[in-house]
Structure formats: structure tokens, C-alpha cells
C-alpha positions in Angstrom: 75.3 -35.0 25.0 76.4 -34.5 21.6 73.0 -34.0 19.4 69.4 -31.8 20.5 66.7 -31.6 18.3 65.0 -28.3 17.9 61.6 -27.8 16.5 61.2 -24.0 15.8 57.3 -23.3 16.1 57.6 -20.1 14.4 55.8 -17.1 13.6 52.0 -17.1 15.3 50.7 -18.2 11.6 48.3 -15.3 10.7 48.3 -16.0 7.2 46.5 -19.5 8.3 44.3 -17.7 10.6 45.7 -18.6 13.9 48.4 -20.0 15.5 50.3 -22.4 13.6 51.8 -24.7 15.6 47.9 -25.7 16.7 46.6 -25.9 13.1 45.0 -29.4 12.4 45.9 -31.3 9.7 45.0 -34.8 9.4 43.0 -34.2 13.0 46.6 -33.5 14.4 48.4 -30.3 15.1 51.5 -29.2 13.2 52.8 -29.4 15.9 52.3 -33.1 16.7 54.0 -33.8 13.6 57.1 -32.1 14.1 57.2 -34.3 17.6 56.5 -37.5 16.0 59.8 -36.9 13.7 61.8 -35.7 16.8 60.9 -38.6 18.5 62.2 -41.0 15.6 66.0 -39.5 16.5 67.5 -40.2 19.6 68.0 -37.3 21.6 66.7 -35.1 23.3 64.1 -32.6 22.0 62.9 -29.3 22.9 60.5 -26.7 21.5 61.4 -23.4 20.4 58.3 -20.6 20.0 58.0 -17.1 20.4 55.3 -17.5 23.1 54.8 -20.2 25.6 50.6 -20.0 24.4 52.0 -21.4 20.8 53.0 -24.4 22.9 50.9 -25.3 25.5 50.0 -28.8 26.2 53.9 -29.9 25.3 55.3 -31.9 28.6 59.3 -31.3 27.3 61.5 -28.1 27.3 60.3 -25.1 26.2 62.8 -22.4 25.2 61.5 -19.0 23.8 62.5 -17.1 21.1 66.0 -14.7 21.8 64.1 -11.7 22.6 64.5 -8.5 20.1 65.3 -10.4 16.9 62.6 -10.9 14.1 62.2 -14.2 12.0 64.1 -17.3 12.4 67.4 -16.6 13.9 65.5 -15.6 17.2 64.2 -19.1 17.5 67.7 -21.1 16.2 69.9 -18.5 18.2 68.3 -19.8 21.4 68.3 -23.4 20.4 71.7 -23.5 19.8 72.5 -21.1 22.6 70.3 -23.9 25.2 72.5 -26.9 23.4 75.4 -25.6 23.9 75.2 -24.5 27.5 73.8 -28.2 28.1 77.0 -29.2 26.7 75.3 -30.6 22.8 77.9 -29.6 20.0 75.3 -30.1 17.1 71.2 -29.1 16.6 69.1 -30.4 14.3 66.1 -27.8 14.2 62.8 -29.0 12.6 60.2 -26.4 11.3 57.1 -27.3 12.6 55.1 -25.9 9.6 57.2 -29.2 7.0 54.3 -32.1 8.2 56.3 -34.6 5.8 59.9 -34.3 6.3 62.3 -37.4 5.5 63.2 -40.2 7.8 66.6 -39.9 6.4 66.8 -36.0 7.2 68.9 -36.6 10.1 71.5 -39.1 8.9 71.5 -37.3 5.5 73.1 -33.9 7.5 75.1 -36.0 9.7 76.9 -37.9 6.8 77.2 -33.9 5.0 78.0 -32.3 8.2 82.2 -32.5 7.9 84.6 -30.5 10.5 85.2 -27.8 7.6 81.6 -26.7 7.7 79.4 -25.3 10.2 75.9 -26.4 9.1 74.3 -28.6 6.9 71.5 -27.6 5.0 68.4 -29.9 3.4 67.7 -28.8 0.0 64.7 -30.3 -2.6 63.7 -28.4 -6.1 66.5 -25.8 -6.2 65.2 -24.3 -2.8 67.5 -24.6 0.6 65.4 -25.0 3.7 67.8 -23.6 6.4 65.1 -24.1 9.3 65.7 -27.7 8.3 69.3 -28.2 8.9 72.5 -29.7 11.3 73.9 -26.7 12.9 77.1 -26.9 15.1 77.2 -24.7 18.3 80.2 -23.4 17.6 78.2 -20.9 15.1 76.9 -19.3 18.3 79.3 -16.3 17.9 78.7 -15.8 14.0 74.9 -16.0 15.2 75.2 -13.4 17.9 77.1 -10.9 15.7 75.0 -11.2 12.6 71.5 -10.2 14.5 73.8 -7.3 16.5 74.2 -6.1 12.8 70.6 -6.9 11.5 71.5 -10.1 9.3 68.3 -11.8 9.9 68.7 -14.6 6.7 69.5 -17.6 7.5 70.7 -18.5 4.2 73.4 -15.7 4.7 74.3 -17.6 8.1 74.4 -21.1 6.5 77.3 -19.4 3.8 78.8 -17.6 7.0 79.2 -20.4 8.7 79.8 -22.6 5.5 77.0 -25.0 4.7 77.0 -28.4 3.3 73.7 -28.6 1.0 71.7 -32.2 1.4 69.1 -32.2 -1.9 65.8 -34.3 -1.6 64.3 -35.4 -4.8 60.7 -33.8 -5.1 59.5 -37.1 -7.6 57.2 -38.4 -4.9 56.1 -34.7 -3.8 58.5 -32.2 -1.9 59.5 -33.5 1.6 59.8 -30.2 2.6 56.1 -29.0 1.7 55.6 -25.8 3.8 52.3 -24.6 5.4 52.1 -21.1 4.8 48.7 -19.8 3.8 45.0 -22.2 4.0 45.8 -23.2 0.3 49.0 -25.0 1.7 46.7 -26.8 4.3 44.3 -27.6 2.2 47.2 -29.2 0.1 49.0 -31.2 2.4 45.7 -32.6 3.5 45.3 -33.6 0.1 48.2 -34.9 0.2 47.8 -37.2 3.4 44.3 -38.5 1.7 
């Protein structure tokens, strides 16, 4: 197995009023959108959350958040931790909070992701979206270390690690619209009408 895709469901969403990966937007939850891109790339997926309540209804693997580390790096420390003890040398983690992410993400990091770096990294309007990025499990170590020592950014892993940047031209709206607060729901649905 050389490729898992992650979706990392996140935080529980408060500033949306609930838990995120089970907002609706276009009658669907984030969640299910985040699937629908996974299953568009041919391996095999699993779900990343800090609870399994933030995923319930989801038939695949569930794999929870590396216990005693806030933000991100808990959920892409134990996706790449899973992948590689499943014997996968490269994760491609999806936030499930981007409903509109490229259909090119994936062979976009692949072409970008060369043996002297160990992630790439999608990029649109000047803004690098680490959650949405080609991670090699070889980084396992640097991850370990840095949340032993409190470095929680992911952007500090990406240049750690070295990071190939992939940019996505906003013209046609930003593929990596995130759903943060109501206003960004109310937004993307605006969007999808």
C-alpha cells in the first residue's frame, strides 16, 4: 500500500454551533463531502476525529486524535502514524471543513512531492493550507518530537520537514474555502446555489 487518504474531522466546530463534521450544507454533512473527494482517489480512506460521536454513521476506519496534543497535529500525527504501521509511505489528509477542494489536489502534490521534501503543501491567495497536503511517513519522528516540545503549527512542520508549495488560482472562488463561523456556511451555500 503506498497512498491513505486522511480526512481530519477536526475540532467539534463551536463557532458553528455544533459539531462540524455533521453541519449541512447543501442537505449534506461536511462530512459527506470530504468522503465524496476521498472516494475520487484510489486508496484507501480513513477518518480522523477527536471523538468517535463526531463520526458516527461512517462504515470505514476510524482513528482518533493522538491523545494530549491540541489542534491539528493530533489528528495528522495519528494518520500518519496508522499509514505507516499499515505499511503506506505517503498521506494525503483532507480537512473536512474545505466542501470544494480541487479534483486535481491529489495529482497536483504527487507531481510536487520529490524525494528531497517531506510534504507537499496546497496553497491558493498567498495562504498555505497544511491540513490539505501529501505528507510522507517518514515525518513521523519530526512529528513526534515537535508535539514532545509544544510545536503545534503545522506550517512549522511543513518547513521542518521541507515542503513543496502547490498554489490554486482563487479566479473562480478559493478551492480551499473554509467553514469556520455560520457566515462561512452561509457562504459556501451561496456558493453551491
Amino acid at each position: 500500500m503506498g497512498l491513505v487518504v486522511a480526512i481530519l474531522a477536526g475540532g467539534a466546530g463551536r463557532r458553528i454551533g455544533g459539531d462540524k463534521p455533521r453541519r449541512l450544507l447543501g442537505g449534506a454533512r461536511l462530512l459527506d463531502h470530504a468522503l465524496t473527494h476521498a472516494h475520487v482517489i484510489a486508496a484507501p480512506s480513513i477518518l480522523v476525529a477527536r471523538s468517535p460521536e463526531q463520526v458516527a454513521g461512517f462504515d470505514g476506519t476510524v482513528v482518533l486524535d493522538a491523545p494530549g496534543i491540541e489542534g491539528p497535529l493530533a489528528g495528522l500525527l495519528s494518520a500518519l502514524s496508522w499509514a505507516a504501521e499499515a505499511g503506506a509511505d505517503r498521506v494525503l489528509t483532507l480537512a473536512c471543513d474545505m466542501p470544494f477542494l480541487p479534483d486535481d489536489l491529489h495529482h497536483r502534490l504527487e507531481q510536487a512531492l520529490t524525494s528531497e521534501v517531506g510534504v507537499a503543501v496546497a496553497a491558493s491567495d498567498g495562504r498555505l493550507h497544511p491540513v490539505c497536503a501529501l505528507w510522507r511517513t517518514s515525518v513521523v519522528p519530526t512529528v513526534v518530537r515537535r508535539a514532545e516540545e509544544g510545536r503545534l503549527s503545522l506550517r512549522g512542520l511543513s518547513e521542518a520537514v521541507g515542503c513543496a508549495v502547490v498554489d490554486w488560482s482563487v479566479e473562480r472562488g478559493d478551492p480551499f474555502m473554509n467553514i469556520n463561523t455560520a457566515e462561512d456556511l452561509a457562504a459556501a451555500e451561496a456558493v453551491l446555489t
